[in-house]
N, C-alpha and C positions, 0 to 999 in steps of 0.2 A: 475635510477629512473623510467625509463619509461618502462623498463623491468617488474620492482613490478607492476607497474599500467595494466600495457598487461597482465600481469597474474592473477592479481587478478580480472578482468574485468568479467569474467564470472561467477567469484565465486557471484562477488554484483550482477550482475544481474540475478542469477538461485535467491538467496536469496531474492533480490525481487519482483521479480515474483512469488515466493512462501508467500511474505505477504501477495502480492496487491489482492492474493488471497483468503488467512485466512483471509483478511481486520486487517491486527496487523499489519501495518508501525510503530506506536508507540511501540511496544510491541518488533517487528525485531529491531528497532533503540537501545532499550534498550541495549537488549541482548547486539548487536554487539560490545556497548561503554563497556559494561562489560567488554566481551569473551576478546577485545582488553588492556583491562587495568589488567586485573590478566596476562595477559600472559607476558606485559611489564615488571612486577614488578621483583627486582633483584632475590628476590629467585626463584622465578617460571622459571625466565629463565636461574639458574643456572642448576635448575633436566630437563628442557629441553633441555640443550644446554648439558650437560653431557653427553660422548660416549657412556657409557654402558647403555642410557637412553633410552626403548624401544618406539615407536610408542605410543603402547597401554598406556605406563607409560605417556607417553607425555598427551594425551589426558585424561585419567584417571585424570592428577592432577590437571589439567585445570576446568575438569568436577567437581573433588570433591571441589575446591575452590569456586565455580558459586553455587554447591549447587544447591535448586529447585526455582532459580531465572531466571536456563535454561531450555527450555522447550527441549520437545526429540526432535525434529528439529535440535535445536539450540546444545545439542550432537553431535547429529550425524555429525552438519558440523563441532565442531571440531575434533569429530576422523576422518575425511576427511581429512582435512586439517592436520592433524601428521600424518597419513599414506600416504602423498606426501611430506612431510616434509615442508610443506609450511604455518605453523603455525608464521611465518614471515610476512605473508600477509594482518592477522586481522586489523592492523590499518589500511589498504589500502582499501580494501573488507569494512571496515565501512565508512571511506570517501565516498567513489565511490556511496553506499548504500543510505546516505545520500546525495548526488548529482542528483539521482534518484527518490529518494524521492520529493528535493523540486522543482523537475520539473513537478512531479506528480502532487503535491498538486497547480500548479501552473494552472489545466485545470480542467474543471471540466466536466463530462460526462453524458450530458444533455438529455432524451427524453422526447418526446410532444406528446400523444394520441389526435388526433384532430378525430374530427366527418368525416370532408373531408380532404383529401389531401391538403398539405401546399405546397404555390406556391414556387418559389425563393424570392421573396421581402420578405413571410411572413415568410422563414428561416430564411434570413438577421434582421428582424428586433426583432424576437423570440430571437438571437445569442446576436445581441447587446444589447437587452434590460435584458437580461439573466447576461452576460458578468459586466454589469454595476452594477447589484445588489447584483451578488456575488465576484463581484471583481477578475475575474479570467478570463481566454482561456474559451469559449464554444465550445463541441464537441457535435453536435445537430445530435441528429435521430429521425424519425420521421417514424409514424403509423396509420394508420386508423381503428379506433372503430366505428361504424356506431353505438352501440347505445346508444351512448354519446349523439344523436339526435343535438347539434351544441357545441361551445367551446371547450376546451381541456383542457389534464389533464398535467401537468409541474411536473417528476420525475428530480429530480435534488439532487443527491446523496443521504441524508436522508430526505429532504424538497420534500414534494409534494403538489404541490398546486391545486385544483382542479376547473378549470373556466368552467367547461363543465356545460351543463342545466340542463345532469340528475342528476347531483351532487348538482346545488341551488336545483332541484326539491326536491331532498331526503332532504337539509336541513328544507326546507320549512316546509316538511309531517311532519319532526320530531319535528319542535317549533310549527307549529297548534297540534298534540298530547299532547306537554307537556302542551296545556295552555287549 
């Protein structure tokens, strides 16, 4: 068992490293519970466990069952995976995937545009206070925009919150315009 696991280890991690990129964890997760469940199925692994079954045929049948529910990515690793013969790995390569995943989704990768430079206390208390509202690990980096003129702007993955001056200022200009 820990043979499957050593081998498949690079496959989950090339695989999500190529999400966390596309930003599709959901989309790779998909896939993988697919790719791993057609390939389990008795007839699928009767024409791939058959001798005279080529590579290409391996992956072709895989491919034509999944249909366009797999993306070419999501082809190509498995005619990777039948041209090393290691189309035995999918349920492992998705576990693992998913083990990466919710370690992922477990931090969350926080920067702060400040006017000035942020001390150590006002890391600490940006991370904690951060950490508490989204319920997760903060991974704080931090920046200086001089003209932000004072406060800061808090990117935190799709939520950005904007506490800098020149941000109330702009609010301000635009509710004195509308009224």
């Amino acid at each position: 068992m820990a043979e499957v696991a050593t081998i498949a280890r690079p496959y989950a991690n090339a695989v999500f490293e190529l999400a966390k990129k596309q930003r599709a964890l959901d989309e790779w997760s998909r896939q993988l519970a697919m790719i791993a469940a057609v390939a389990s199925q008795p007839a699928i692994l009767a024409v791939i466990e058959a001798p005279e079954t080529t590579c290409l045929d391996m992956a072709n049948t895989i491919v034509r069952v999944c249909g366009d529910d797999l993306s070419r990515e999501g082809r190509q690793l498995v005619h990777v995976l039948a041209r090393y013969k290691r189309l035995h790995l999918l349920p492992e390569i998705g576990s693992q995937f998913e083990d990466l995943r919710a370690q992922e989704q477990a931090s969350l990768d926080v920067e702060v545009v400040a006017a000035f430079a942020l001390n150590d206390v006002e890391v600490a208390r940006f991370t904690d206070v951060l950490g508490r509202r989204f319920g997760r690990e903060i991974h704080l980096t931090s920046r200086v925009d001089e003209h932000l003129i004072g406060g800061a702007i808090i990117r935190a993955g799709d939520t950005v919150i904007d506490g800098s001056i020149r941000g109330k200022l702009n609010k301000l200009s635009e509710t004195l315009q509308r009224t």
